[in-house]
N, C-alpha and C positions, 0 to 999 in steps of 0.2 A: 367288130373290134377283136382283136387277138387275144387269146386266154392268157392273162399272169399266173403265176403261182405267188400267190397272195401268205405274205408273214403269216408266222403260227398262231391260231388264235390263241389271246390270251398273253401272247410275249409282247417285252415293247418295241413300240415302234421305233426307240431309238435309244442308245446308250452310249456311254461314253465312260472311261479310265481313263484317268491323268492324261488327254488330249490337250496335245501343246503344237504350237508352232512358234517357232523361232526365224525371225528377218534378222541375217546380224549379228547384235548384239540386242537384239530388241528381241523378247519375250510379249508376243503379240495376244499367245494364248497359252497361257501357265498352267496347266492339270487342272483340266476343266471335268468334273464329274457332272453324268446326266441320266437319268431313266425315265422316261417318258411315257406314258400308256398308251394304246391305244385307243382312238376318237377324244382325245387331249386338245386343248387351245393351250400350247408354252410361251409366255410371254419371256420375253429375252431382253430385259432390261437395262438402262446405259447409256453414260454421255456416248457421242464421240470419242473415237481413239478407245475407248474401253475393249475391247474385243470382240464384239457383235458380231460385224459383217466376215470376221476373217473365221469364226466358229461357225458359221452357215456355211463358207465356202471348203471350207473341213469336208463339213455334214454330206456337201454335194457333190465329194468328189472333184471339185473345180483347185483344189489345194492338196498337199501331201504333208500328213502329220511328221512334225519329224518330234514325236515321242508320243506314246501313250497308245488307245488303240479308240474304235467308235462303230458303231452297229445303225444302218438303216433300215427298217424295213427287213428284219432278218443276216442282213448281208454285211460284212467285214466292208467298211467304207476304204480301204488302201488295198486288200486280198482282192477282192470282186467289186470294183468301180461300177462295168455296166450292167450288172444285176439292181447295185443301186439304182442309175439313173433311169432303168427302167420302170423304177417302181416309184419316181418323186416325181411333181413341179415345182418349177421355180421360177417364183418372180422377185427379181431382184432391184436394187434402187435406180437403177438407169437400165433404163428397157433400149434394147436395140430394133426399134420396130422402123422397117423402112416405109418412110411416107409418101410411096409411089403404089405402095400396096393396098388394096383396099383388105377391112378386117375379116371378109370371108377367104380372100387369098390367104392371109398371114395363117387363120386358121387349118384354112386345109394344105397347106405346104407343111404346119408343125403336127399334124395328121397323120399325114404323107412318109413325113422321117419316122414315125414311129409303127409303121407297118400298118396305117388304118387307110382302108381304100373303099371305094364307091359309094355303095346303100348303107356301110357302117358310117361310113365319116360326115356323109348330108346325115344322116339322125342325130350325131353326135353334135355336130354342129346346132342343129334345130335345138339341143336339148339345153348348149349352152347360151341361145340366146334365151333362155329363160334363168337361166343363172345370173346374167351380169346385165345391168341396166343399161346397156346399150346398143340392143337388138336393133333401132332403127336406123345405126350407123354403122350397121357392119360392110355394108355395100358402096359406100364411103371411101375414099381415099384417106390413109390413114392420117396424112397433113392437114387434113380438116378436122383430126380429133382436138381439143380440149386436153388438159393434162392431166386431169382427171379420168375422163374419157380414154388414154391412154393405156393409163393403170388398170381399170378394168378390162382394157381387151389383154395387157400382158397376163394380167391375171386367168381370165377363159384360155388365154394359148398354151397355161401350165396346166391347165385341167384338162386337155383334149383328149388323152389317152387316159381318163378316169386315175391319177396315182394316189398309192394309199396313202403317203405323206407331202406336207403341202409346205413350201417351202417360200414363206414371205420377209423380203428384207426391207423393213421400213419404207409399208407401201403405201402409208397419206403422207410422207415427207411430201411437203411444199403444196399440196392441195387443199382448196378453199375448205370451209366447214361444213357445208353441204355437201360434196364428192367426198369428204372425208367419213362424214353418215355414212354415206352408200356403199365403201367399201366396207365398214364397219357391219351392216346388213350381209352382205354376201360373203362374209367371211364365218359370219352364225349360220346363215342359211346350210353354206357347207360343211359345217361341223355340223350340226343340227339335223341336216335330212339325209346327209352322204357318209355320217360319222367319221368323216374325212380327219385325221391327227393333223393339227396346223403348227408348226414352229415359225410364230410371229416375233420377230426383231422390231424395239421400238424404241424412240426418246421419248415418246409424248403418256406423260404417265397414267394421264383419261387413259387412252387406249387400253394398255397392260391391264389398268384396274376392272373396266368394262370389259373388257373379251375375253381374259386367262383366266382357265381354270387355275392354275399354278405359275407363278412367276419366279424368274430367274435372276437375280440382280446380278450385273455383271462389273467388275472395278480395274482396270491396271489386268485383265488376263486370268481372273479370278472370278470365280463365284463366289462372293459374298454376303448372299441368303437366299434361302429356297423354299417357297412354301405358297398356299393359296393367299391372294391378295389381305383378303378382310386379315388372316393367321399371321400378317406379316406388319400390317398398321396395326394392331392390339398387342403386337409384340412391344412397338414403341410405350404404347401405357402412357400417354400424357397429352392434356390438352393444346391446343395451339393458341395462343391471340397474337393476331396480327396486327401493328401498328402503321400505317402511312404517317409518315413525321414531313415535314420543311423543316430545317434545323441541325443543331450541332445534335447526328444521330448517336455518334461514340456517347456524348454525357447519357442523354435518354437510356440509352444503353444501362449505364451504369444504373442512373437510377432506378430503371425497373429490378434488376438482376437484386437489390435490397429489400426488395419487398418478398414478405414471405408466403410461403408456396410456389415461386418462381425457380424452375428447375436451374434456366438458361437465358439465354438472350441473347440472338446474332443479328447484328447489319447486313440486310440483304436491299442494295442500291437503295432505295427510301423506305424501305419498310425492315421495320424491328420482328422479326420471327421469337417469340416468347412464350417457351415451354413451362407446361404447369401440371402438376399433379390434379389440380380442380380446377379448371376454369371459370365455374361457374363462380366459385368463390373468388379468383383471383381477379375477375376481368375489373370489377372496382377499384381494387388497391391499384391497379396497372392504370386505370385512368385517373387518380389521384396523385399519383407520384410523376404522370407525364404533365400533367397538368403546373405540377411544383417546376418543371424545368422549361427554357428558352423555346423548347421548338414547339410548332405547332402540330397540332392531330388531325388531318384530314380525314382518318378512317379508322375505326377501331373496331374488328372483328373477332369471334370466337369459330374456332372450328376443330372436324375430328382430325386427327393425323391422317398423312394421304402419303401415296409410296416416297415421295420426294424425302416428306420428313423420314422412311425409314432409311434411304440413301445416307439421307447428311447424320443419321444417328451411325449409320456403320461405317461413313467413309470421312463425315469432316464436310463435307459439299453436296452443295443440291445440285442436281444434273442440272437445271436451267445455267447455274451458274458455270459450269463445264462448258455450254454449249457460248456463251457468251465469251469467258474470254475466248476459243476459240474464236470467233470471230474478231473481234480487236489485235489477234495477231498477226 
């Protein structure tokens, strides 16, 4: 494999100043500030439309900021492009993998582009059928993969050339809960044994809380908090109880929000989201006061805040609820 000239130890693997891009009239990505460490998991959190994929494609050189400036891997991402892309993989959310290929071809063809040839690139190879769970389909025709199965080989075709930052855009979208483990696994493994820096893009708020060291929430082009997971639901300070209602939920609404110790109280599709100082105290009076009104209680839970609730505390909305009307539109 060909020798890098590997970032200075010690600096980050990525930064950013008021990094913007502009579609238009549309402010895609509004003075994004970033410093990332190196051997870092950044989770990159965010409905839809927030700015996720268009701040990766920033990061990759695949876009031109039109404001502010951003550092990869040592390198001016707009100054010096292919110093960047020498030094990243990426997998992005629609892999263009041709399925007349089999996975050792795709392999050694994105080998190939990258200057690695013969007895470098069969080891190379060898080494990443131990990275990704799909060693026994690499000889495969890639139209026989699974979509899962996919995403894993896009994933090994970003790491062929060992890069120091790893560059994943919401890469369990649409995979079962099983494939979505396993990438879940190999993306520790390679932080883990490779110290490999990952900037992970996600909706799925499991994820972000599970794998990032530090999370990024992102809103409308903005960063809107920054800090490690647990640092960021303790920031919220309040219990949850959740209500499943049948029924008029606006009254329920109301009437919990009168009982004391209840912060708040939102309609989310059949369930009352109801924030409390103590839950442990509150969770009675909340089931006597539902009790007092028409609907009925299917379910009545206690829990700690989780990144969603710190979303809807800074923004008004839970991502789920982002991604849904999205859909309905």
């Amino acid at each position: 494999m060909p020798v890098k000239n590997r970032s200075t130890a010690g600096a980050p693997a990525i930064t950013a100043e008021g990094l913007a891009r502009r579609f238009g009239e549309v402010d895609a990505v509004d003075g994004v500030d970033l410093h990332i460490r190196q051997g870092e998991i950044y989770g990159f959190l965010g409905p839809n439309g927030a700015g996720k994929s268009t701040t990766v494609r920033l990061l990759c050189t695949l876009l031109a900021p039109t404001g502010g400036r951003a550092t990869v891997a040592g390198y001016d991402v707009a100054g010096k492009p292919a110093d960047v892309r020498l030094r990243i993989g990426v997998a992005l959310q629609d892999a263009a993998l041709d399925p007349k290929q089999t996975g050792i071809e795709l392999l050694t063809l994105q080998g190939r582009l990258y200057g690695i040839r013969g007895d470098a690139l069969a080891r190379r190879i060898e080494e990443l059928r131990g990275l990704v769970d799909i060693a026994e389909a690499f000889d495969q025709p890639i139209g026989t993969y699974s979509g899962g199965m996919r995403r894993r080989l896009d994933l090994a075709a970003a790491l062929v050339h060992n890069p120091e930052v790893l560059f994943l855009d919401e890469p369990t979208t649409g995979l079962d809960p099983v494939s979505r483990a396993r990438v879940w696994e190999e993306v520790r493994s390679l932080n883990e044994l490779l110290g490999m820096t990952i900037f992970l893009t996600t909706q799925y708020l499991e994820e972000a809380d599970s794998l990032a060291h530090r999370v990024g929430i992102i809103d409308q082009g903005r960063i809107v908090a920054e800090d490690t997971p647990e640092a960021l639901k303790r920031a919220v300070g309040k219990d949850v109880i959740v209500a499943r209602v049948e029924g008029d939920a606006a009254a329920a609404r109301s009437a919990v929000r009168a009982v004391a110790g209840v912060v708040d109280a939102d309609i989310y599709g059949d369930e009352l989201t109801i924030t409390t100082d103590s839950g442990a105290a509150t969770i009675s009076p909340v089931a006597v006061a539902l009790a007092a009104t028409d609907v009925q209680v299917r379910e009545l839970t206690l829990r700690t805040p989780t990144l969603d609730d710190v979303f809807l505390e800074l923004t008004g909305n839970h991502i789920e609820q982002h991604e849904l009307q999205e859909q309905l539109q």
